[in-house]
Structures are given as structure tokens and as C-alpha cells.
PyMOL Python script that loads the backbone (N, CA, C, O; Angstrom):
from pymol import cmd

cmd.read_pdbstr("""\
ATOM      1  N   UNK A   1       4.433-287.642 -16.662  1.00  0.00           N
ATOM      2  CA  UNK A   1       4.205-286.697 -17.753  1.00  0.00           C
ATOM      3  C   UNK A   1       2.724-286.376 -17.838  1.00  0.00           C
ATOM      4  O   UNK A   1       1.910-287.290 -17.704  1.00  0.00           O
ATOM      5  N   UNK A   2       2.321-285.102 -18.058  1.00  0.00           N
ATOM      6  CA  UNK A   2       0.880-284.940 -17.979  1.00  0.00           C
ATOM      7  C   UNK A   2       0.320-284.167 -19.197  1.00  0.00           C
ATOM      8  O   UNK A   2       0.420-282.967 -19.452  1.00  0.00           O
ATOM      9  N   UNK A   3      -0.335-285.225 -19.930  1.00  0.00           N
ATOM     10  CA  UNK A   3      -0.882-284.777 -21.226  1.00  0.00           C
ATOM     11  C   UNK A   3      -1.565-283.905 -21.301  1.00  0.00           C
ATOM     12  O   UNK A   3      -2.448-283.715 -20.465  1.00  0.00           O
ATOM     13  N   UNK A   4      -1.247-282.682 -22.888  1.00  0.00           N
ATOM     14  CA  UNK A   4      -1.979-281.480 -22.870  1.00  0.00           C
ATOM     15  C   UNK A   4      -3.053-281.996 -23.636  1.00  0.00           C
ATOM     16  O   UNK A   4      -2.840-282.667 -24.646  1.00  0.00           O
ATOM     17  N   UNK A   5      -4.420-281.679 -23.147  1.00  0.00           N
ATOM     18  CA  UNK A   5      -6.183-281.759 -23.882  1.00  0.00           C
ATOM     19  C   UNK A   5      -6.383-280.261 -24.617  1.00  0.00           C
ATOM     20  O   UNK A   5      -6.484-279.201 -24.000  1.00  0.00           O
ATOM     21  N   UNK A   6      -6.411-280.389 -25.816  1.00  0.00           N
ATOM     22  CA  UNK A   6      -6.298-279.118 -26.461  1.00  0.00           C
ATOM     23  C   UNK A   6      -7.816-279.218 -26.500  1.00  0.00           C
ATOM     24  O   UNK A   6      -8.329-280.270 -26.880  1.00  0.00           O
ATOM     25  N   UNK A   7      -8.621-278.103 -26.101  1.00  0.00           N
ATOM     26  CA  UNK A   7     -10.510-277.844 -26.311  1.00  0.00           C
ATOM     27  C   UNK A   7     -10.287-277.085 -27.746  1.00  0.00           C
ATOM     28  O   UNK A   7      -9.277-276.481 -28.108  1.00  0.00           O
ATOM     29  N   UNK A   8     -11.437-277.272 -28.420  1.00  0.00           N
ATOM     30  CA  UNK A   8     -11.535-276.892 -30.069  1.00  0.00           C
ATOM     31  C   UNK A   8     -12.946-276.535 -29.743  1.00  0.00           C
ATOM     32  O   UNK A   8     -13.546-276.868 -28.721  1.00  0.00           O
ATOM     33  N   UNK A   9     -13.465-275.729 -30.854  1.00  0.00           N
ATOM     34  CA  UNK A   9     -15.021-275.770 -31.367  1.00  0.00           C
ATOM     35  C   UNK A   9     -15.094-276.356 -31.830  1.00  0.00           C
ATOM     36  O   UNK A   9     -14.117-276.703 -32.493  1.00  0.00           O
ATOM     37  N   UNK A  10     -16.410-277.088 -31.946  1.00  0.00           N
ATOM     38  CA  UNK A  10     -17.070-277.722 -33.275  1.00  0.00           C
ATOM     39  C   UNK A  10     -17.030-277.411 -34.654  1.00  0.00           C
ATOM     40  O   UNK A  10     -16.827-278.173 -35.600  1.00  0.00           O
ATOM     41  N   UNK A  11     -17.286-275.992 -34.649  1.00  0.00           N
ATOM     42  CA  UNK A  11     -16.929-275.784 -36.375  1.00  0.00           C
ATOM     43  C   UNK A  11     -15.522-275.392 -36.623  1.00  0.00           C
ATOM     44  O   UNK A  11     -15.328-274.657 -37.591  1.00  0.00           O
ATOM     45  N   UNK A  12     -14.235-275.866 -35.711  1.00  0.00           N
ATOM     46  CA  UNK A  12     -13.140-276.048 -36.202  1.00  0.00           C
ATOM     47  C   UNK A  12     -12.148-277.388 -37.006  1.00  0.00           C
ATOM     48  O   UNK A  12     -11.010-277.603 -37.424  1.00  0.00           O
ATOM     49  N   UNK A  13     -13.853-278.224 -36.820  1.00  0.00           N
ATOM     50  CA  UNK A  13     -12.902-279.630 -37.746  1.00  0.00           C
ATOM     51  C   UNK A  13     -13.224-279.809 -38.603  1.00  0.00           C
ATOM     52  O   UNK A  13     -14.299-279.220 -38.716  1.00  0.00           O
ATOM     53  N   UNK A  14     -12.904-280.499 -39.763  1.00  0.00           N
ATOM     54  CA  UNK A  14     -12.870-280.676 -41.096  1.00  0.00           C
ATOM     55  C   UNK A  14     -13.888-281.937 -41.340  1.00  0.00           C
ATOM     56  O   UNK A  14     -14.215-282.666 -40.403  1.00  0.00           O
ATOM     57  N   UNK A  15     -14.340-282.124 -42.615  1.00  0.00           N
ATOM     58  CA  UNK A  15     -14.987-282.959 -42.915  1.00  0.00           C
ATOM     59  C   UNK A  15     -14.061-284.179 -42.573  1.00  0.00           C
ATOM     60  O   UNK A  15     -12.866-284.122 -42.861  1.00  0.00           O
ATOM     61  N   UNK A  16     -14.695-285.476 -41.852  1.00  0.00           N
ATOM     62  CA  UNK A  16     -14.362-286.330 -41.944  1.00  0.00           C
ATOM     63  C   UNK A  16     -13.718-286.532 -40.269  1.00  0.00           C
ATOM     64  O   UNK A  16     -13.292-287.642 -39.948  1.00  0.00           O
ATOM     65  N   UNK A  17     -13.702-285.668 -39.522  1.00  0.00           N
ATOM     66  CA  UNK A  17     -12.673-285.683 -38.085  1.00  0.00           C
ATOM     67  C   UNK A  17     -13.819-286.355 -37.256  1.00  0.00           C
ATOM     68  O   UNK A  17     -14.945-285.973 -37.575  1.00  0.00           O
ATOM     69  N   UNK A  18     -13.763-287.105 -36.443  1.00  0.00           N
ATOM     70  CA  UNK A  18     -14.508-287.436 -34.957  1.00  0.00           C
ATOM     71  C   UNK A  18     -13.801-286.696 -33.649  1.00  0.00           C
ATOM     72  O   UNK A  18     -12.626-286.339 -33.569  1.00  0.00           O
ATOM     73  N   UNK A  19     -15.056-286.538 -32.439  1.00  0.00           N
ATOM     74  CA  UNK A  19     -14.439-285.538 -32.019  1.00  0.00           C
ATOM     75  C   UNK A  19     -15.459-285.964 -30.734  1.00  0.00           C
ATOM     76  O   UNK A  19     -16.315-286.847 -30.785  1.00  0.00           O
ATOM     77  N   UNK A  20     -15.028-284.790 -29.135  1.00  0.00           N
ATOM     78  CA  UNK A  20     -15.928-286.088 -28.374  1.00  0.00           C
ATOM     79  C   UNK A  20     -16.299-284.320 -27.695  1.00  0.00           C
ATOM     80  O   UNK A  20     -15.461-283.436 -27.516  1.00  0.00           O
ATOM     81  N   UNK A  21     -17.906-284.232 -27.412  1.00  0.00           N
ATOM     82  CA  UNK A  21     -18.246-283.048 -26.714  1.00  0.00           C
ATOM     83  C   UNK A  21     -17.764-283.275 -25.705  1.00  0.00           C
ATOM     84  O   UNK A  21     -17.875-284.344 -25.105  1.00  0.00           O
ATOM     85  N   UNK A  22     -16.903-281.932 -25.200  1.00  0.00           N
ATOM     86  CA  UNK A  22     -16.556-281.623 -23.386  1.00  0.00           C
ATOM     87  C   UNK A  22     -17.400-280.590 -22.686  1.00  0.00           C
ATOM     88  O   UNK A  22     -17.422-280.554 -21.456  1.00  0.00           O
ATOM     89  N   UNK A  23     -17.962-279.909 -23.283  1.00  0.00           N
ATOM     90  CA  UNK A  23     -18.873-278.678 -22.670  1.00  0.00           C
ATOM     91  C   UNK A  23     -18.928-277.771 -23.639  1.00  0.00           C
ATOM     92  O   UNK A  23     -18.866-278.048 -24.837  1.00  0.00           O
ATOM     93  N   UNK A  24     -19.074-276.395 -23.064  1.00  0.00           N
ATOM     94  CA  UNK A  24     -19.816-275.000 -23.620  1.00  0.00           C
ATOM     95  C   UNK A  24     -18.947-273.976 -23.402  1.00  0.00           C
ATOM     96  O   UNK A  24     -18.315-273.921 -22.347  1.00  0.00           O
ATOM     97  N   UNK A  25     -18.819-273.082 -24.338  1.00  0.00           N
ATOM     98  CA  UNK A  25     -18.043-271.922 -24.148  1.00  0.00           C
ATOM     99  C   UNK A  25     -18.716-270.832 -23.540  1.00  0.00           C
ATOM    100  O   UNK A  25     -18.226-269.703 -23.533  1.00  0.00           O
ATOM    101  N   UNK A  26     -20.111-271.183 -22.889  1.00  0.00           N
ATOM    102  CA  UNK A  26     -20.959-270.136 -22.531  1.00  0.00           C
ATOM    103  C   UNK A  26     -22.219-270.720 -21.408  1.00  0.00           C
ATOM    104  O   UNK A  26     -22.857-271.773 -21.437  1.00  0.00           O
ATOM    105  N   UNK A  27     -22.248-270.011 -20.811  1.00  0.00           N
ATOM    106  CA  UNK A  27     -22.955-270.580 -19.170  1.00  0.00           C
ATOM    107  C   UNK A  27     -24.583-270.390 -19.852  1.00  0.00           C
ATOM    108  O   UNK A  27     -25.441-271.206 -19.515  1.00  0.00           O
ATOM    109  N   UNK A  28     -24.820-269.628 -20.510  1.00  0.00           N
ATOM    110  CA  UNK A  28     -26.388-269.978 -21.529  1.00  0.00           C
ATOM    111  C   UNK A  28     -26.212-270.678 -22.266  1.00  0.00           C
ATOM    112  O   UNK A  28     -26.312-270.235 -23.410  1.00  0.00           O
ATOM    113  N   UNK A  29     -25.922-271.874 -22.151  1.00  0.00           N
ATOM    114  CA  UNK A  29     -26.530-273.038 -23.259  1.00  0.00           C
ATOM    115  C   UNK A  29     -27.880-273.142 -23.596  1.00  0.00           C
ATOM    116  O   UNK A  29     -28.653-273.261 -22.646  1.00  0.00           O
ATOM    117  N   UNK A  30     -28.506-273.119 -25.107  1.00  0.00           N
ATOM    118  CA  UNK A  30     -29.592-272.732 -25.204  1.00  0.00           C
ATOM    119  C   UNK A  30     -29.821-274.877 -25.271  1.00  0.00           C
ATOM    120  O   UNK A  30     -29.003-275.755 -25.545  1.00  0.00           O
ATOM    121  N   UNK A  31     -31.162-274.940 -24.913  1.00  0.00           N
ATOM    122  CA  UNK A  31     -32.076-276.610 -24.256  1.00  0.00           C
ATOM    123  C   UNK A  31     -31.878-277.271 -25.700  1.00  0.00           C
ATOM    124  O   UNK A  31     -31.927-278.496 -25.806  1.00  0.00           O
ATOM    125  N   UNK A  32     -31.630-276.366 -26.923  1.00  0.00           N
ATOM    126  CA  UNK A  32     -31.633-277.815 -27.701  1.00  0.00           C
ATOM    127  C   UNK A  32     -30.372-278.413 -28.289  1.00  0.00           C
ATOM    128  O   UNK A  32     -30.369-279.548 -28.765  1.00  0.00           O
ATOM    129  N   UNK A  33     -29.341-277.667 -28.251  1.00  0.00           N
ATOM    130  CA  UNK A  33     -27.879-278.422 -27.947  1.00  0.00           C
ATOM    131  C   UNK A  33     -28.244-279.786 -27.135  1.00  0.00           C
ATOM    132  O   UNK A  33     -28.108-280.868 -27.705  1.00  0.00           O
ATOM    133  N   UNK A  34     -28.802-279.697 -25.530  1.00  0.00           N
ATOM    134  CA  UNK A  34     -29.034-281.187 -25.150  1.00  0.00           C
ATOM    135  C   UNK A  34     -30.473-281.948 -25.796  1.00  0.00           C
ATOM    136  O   UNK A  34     -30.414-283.168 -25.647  1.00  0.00           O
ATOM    137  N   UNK A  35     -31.173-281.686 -26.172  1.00  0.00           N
ATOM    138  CA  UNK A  35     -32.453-282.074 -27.004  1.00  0.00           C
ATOM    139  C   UNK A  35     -31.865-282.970 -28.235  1.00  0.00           C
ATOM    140  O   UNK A  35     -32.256-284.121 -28.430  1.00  0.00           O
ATOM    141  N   UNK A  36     -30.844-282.297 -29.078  1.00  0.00           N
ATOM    142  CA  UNK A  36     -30.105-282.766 -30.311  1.00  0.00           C
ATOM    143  C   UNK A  36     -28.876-283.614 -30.013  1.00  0.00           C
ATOM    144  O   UNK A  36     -28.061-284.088 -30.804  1.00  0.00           O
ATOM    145  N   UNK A  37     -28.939-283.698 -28.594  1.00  0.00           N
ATOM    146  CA  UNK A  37     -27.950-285.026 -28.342  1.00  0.00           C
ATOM    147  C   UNK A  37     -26.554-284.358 -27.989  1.00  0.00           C
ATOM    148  O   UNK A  37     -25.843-285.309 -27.665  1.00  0.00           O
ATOM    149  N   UNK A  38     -25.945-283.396 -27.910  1.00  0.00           N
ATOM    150  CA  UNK A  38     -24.973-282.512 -27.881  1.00  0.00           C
ATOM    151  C   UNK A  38     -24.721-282.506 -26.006  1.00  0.00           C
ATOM    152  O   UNK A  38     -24.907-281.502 -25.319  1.00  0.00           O
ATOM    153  N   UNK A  39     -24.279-283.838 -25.468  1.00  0.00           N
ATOM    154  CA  UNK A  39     -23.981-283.631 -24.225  1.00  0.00           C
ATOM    155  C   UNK A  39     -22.645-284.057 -24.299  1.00  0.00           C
ATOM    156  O   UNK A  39     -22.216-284.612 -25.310  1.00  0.00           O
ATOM    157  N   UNK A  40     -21.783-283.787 -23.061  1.00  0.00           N
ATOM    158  CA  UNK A  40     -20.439-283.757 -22.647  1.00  0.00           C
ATOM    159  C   UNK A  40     -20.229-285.131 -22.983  1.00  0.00           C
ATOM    160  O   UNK A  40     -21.005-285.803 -22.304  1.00  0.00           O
ATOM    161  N   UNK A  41     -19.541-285.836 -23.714  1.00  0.00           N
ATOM    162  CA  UNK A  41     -18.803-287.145 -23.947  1.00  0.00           C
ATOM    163  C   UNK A  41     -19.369-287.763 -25.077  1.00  0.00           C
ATOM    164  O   UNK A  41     -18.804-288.779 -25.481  1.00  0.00           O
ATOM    165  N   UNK A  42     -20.406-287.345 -25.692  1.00  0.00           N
ATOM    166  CA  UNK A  42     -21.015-287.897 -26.938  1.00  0.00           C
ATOM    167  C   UNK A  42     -19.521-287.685 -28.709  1.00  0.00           C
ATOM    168  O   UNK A  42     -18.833-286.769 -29.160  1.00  0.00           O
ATOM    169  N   UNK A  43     -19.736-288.941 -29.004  1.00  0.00           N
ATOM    170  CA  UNK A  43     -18.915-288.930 -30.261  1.00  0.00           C
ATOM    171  C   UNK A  43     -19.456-288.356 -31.410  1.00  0.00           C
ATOM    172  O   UNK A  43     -20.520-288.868 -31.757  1.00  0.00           O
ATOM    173  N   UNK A  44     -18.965-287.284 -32.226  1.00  0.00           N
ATOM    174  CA  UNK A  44     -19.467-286.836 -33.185  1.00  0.00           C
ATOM    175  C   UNK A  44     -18.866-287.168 -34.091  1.00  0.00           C
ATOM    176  O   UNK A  44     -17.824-287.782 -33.866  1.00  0.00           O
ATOM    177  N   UNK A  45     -19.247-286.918 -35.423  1.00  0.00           N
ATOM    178  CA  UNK A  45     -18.662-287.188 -36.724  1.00  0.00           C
ATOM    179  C   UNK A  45     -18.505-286.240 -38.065  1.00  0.00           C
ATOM    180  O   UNK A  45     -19.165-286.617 -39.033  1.00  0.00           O
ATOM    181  N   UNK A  46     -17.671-285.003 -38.238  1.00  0.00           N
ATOM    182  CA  UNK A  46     -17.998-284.264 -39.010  1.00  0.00           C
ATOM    183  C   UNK A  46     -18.588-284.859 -40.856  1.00  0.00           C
ATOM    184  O   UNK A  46     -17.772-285.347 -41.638  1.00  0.00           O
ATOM    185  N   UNK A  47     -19.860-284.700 -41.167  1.00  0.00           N
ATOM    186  CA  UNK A  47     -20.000-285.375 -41.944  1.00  0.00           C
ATOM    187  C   UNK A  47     -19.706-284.379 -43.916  1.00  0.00           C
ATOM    188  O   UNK A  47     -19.324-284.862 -44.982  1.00  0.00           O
ATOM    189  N   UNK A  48     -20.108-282.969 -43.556  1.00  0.00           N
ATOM    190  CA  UNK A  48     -20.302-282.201 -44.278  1.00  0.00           C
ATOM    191  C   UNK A  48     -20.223-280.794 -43.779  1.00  0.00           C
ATOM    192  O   UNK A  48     -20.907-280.504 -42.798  1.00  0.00           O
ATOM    193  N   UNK A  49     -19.573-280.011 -44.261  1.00  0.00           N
ATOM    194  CA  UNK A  49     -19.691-278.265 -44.453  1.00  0.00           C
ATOM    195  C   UNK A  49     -20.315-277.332 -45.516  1.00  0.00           C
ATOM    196  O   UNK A  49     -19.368-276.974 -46.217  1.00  0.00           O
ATOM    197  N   UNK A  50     -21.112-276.936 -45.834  1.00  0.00           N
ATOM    198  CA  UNK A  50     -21.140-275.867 -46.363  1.00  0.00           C
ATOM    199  C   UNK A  50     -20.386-274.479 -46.876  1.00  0.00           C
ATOM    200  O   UNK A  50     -19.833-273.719 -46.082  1.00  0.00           O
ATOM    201  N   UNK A  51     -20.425-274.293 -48.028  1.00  0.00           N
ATOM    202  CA  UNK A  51     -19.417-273.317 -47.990  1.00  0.00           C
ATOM    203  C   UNK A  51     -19.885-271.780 -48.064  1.00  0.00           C
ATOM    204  O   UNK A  51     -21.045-271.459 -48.322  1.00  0.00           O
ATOM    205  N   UNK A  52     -18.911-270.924 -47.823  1.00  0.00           N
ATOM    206  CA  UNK A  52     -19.203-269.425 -47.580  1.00  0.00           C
ATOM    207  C   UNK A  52     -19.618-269.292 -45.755  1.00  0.00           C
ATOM    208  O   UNK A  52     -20.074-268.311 -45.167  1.00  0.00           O
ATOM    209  N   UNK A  53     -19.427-270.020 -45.458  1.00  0.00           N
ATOM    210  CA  UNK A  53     -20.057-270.093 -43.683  1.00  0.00           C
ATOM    211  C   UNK A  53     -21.397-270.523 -43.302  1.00  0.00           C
ATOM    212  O   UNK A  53     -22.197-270.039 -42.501  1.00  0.00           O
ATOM    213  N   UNK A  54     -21.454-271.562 -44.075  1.00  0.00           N
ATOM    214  CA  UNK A  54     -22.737-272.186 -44.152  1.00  0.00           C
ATOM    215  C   UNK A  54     -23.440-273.041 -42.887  1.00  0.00           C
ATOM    216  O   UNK A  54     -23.430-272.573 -41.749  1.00  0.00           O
ATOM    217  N   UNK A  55     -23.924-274.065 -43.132  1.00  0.00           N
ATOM    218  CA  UNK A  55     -24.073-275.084 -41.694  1.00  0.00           C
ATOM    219  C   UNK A  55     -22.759-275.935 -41.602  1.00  0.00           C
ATOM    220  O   UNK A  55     -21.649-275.688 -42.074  1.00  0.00           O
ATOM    221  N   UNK A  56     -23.203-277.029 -40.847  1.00  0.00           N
ATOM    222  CA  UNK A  56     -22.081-277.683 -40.732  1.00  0.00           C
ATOM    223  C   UNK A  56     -22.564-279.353 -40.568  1.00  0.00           C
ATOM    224  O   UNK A  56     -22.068-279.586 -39.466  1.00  0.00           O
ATOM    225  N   UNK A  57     -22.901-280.010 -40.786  1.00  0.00           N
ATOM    226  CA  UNK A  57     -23.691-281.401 -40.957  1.00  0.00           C
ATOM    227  C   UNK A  57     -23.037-282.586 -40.165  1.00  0.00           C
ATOM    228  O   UNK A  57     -22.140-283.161 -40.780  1.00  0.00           O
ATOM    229  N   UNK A  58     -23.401-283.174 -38.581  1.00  0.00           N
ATOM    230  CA  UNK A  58     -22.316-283.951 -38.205  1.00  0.00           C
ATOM    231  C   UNK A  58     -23.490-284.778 -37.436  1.00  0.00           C
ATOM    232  O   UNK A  58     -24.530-284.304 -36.978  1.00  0.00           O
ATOM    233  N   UNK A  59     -23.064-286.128 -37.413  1.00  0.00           N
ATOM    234  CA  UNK A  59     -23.747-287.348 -37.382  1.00  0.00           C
ATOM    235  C   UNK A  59     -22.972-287.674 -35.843  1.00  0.00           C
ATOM    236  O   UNK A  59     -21.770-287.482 -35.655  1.00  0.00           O
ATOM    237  N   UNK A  60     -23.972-288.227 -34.757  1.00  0.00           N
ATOM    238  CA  UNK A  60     -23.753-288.560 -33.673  1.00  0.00           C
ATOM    239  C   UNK A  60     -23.431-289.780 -33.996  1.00  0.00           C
ATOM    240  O   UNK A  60     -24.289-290.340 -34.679  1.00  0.00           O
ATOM    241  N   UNK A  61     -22.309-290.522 -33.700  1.00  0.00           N
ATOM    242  CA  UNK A  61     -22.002-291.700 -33.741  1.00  0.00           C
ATOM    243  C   UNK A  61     -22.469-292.688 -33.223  1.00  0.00           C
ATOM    244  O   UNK A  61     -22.377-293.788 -33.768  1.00  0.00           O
ATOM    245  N   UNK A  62     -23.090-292.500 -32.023  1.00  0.00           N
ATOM    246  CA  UNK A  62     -23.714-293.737 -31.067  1.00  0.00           C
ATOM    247  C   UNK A  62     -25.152-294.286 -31.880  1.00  0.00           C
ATOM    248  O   UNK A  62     -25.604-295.431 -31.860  1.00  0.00           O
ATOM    249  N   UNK A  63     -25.639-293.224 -32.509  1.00  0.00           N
ATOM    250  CA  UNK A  63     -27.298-293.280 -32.624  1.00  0.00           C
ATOM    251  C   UNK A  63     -27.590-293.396 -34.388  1.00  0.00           C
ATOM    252  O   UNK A  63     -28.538-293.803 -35.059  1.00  0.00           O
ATOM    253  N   UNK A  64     -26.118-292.754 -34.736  1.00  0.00           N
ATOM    254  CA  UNK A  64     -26.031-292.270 -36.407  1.00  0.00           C
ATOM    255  C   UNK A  64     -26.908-291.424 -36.827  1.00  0.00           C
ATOM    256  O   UNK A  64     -27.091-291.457 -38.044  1.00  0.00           O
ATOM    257  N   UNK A  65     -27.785-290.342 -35.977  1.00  0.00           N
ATOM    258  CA  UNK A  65     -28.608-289.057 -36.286  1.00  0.00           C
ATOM    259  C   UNK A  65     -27.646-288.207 -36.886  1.00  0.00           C
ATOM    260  O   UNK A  65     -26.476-288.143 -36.507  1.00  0.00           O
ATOM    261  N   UNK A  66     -28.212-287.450 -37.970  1.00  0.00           N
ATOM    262  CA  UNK A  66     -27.139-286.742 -38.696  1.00  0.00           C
ATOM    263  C   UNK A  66     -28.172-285.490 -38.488  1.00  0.00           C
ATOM    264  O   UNK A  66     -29.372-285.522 -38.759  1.00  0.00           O
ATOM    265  N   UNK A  67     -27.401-284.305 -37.914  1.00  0.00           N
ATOM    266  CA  UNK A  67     -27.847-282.578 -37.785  1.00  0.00           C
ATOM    267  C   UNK A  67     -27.000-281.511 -38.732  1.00  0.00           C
ATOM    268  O   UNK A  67     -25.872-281.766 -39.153  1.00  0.00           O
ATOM    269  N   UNK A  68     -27.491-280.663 -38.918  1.00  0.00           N
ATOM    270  CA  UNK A  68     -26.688-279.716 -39.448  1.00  0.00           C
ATOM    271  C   UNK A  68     -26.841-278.642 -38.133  1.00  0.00           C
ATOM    272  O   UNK A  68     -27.858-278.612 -37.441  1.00  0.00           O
ATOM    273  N   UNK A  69     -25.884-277.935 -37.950  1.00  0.00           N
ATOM    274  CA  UNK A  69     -25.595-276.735 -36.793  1.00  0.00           C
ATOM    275  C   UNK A  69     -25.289-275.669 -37.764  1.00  0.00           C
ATOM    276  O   UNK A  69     -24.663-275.920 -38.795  1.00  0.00           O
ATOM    277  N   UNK A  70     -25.841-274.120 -37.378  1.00  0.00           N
ATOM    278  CA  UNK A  70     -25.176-273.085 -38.066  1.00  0.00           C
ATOM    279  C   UNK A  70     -23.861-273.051 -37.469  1.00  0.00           C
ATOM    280  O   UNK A  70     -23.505-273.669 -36.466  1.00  0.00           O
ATOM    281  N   UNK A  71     -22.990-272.060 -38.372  1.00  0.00           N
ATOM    282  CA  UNK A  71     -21.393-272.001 -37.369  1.00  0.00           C
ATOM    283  C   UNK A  71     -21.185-271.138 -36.341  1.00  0.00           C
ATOM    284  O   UNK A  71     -20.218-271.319 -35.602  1.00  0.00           O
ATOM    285  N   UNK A  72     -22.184-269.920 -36.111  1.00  0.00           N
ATOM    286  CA  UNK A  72     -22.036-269.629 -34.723  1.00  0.00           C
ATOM    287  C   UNK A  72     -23.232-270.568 -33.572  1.00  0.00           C
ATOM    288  O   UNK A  72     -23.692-270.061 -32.549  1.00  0.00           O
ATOM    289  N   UNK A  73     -23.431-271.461 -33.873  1.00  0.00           N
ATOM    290  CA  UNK A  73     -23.584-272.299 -33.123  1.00  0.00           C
ATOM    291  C   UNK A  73     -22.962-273.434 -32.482  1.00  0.00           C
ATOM    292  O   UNK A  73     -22.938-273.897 -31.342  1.00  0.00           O
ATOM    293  N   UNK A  74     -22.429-273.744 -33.692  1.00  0.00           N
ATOM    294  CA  UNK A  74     -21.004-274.506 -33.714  1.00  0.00           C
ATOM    295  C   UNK A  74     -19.867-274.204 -32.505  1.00  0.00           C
ATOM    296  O   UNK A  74     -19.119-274.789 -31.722  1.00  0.00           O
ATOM    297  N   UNK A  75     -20.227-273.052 -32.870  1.00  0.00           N
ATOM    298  CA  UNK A  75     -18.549-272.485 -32.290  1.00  0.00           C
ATOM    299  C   UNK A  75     -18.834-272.301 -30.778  1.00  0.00           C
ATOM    300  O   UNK A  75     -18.199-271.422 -30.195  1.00  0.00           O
ATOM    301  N   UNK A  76     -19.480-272.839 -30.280  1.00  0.00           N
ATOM    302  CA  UNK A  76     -20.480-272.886 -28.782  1.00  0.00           C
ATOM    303  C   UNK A  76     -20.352-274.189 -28.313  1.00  0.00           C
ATOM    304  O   UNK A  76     -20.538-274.438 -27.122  1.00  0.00           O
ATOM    305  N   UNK A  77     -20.002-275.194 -29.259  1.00  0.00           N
ATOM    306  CA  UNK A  77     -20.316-276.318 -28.753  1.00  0.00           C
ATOM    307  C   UNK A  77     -18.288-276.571 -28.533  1.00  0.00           C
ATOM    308  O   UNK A  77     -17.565-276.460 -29.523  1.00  0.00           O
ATOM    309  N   UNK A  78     -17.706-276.892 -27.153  1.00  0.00           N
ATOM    310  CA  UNK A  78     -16.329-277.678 -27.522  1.00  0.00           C
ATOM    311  C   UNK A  78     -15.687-279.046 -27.096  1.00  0.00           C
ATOM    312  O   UNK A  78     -16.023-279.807 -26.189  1.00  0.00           O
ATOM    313  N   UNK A  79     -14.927-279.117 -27.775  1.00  0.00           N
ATOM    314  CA  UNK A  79     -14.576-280.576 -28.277  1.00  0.00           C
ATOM    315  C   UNK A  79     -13.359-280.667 -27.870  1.00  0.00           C
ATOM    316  O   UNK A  79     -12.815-279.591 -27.620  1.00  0.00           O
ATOM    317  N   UNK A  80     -12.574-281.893 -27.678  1.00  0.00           N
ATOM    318  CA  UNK A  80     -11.768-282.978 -28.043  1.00  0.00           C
ATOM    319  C   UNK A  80     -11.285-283.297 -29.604  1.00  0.00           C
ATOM    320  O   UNK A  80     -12.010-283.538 -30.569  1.00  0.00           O
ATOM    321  N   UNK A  81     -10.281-283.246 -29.566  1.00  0.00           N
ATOM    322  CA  UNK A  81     -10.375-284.293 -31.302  1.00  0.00           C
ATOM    323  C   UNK A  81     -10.172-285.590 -30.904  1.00  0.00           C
ATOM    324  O   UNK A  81      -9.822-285.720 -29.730  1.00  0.00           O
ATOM    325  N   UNK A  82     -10.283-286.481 -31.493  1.00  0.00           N
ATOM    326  CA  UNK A  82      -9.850-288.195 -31.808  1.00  0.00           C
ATOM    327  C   UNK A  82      -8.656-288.116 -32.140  1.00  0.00           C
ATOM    328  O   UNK A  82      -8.028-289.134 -32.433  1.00  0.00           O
TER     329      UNK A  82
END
""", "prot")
cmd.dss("prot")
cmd.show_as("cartoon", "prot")
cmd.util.cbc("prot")
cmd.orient("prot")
């Protein structure tokens, strides 16, 4: 049987979801996605949203650095869920 890996954006999870970066929806990844720790297999932690389409506030799990991302930035970065 061969399990389906559903890819998500980042600003598609809810406060409180962990989630594991797989890559980029876009061959220009701008340098500070990897600067801010945002590489392929890193555990994230949605910590907080903003509302009206605000940032999006999510804490790297390994290191516990907490960032906020705007949401079309977000939506660049994709994921795994937990």
C-alpha cells in the first residue's frame, strides 16, 4: 500500500498544528527563508495568527526561535502536517 503525502502551505495550518518543511512552491526562494531556519525537514510549530490576513507567528521546534512570516510568504513555504 503506498501512502498519500498531502503538501500544504504554511499559512494553511491552524494555531497549534506542527508541521515539517518539504520545499518551495517557487524556484526563487528568496536567502532568508534559509537564514530564518526554513529548510526542508525542519519542525515547525504554528504558534499564533493574526487576523484580517495578518502575519503568522511559528516557533522552530528544534531551537524554539519564534518568527512571524507575512501570509504571502507563508504560502511559499510547503509542508507536511504531523
Amino acid at each position: 500500500m503506498v501512502e498519500m503525502v498531502e503538501n500544504y502551505s504554511l499559512k494553511d495550518l491552524k494555531i497549534g498544528e506542527q508541521a515539517i518543511v518539504t520545499g518551495f512552491s517557487t524556484e526563487d526562494i528568496p536567502a532568508k527563508f534559509y537564514e530564518m531556519g526554513f529548510i526542508p525537514g525542519t519542525n515547525l510549530l504554528v504558534k499564533n495568527k493574526a487576523p484580517f490576513g495578518g502575519p503568522i507567528c511559528i516557533s522552530i521546534v528544534s531551537n524554539k526561535s519564534v518568527l512571524a512570516l507575512r501570509r504571502n510568504e507563508a504560502d511559499k513555504i510547503l509542508i507536511t502536517k504531523k
